[in-house]
C-alpha positions as CSV (number, residue, x, y, z in Angstrom):
1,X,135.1,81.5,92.3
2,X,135.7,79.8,95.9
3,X,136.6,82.2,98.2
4,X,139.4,80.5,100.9
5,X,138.6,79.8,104.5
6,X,139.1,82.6,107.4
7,X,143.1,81.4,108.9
8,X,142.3,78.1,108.1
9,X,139.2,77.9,109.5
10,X,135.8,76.3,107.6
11,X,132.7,76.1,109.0
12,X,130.4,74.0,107.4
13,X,126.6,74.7,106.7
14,X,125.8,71.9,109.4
15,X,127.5,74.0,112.2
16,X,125.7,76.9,110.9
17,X,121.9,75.1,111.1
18,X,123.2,73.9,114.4
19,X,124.1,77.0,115.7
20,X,120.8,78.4,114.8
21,X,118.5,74.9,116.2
22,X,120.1,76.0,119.7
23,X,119.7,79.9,119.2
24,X,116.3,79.3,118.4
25,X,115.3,76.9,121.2
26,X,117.1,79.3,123.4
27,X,114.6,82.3,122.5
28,X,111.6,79.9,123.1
29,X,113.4,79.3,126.3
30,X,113.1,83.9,127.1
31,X,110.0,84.2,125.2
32,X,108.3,81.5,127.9
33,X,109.8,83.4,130.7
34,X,108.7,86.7,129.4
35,X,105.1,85.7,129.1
36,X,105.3,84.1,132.9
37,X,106.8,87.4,134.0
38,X,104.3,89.3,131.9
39,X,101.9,87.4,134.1
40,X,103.0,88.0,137.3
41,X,103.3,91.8,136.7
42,X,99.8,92.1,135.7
43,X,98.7,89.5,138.9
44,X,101.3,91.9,141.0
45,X,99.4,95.2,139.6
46,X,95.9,93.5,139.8
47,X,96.8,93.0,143.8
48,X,97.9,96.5,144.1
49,X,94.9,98.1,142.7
50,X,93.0,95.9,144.9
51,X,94.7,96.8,148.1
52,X,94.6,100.6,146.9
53,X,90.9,100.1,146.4
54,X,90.3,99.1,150.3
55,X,92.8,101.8,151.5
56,X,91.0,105.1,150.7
57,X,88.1,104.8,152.9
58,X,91.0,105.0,156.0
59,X,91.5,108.3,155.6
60,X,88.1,109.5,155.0
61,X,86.5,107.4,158.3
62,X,89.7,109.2,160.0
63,X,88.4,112.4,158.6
64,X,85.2,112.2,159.4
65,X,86.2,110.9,163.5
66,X,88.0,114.2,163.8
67,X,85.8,115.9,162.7
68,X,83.2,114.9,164.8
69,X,85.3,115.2,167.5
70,X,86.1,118.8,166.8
71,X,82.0,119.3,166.6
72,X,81.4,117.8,169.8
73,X,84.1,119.9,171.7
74,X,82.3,122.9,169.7
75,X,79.0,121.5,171.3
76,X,80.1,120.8,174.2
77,X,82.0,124.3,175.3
78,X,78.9,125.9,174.2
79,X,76.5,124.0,176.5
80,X,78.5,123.8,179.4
């Protein structure tokens, strides 16, 4: 039993493989740009944790300066 066409409309099995040739090569297309981006995230984090890294002894040396300034006023009121 042959079923008829959709309002007149056929669509052969060659449109169909078609179709799905440029549907495919199209995902190849996003999965390539998802790896790249995949990249530069983890490039983009790796350079954050890096910069992170070399930022916490800023506060600590800052620390440490006031507090040494704070001994020395100490020291100093008490000697004078």
């Amino acid at each position: 039993m042959t079923e008829p066409p959709l309002n007149g409309v056929t669509i052969t099995a060659r449109e169909i493989y078609d179709a799905v040739v440029r549907l495919t090569g199209r995902l190849d297309v996003l999965i390539a740009q998802h790896a790249d981006a995949r990249n530069d995230i983890q490039d983009h984090e790796a350079r954050l944790r890096s910069l992170e890294a070399s930022r916490w002894p800023l506060p600590t040396l800052s620390l440490l300066v006031a507090l040494g300034a704070a001994g020395f006023t100490i020291v100093e009121r008490f000697i004078a």
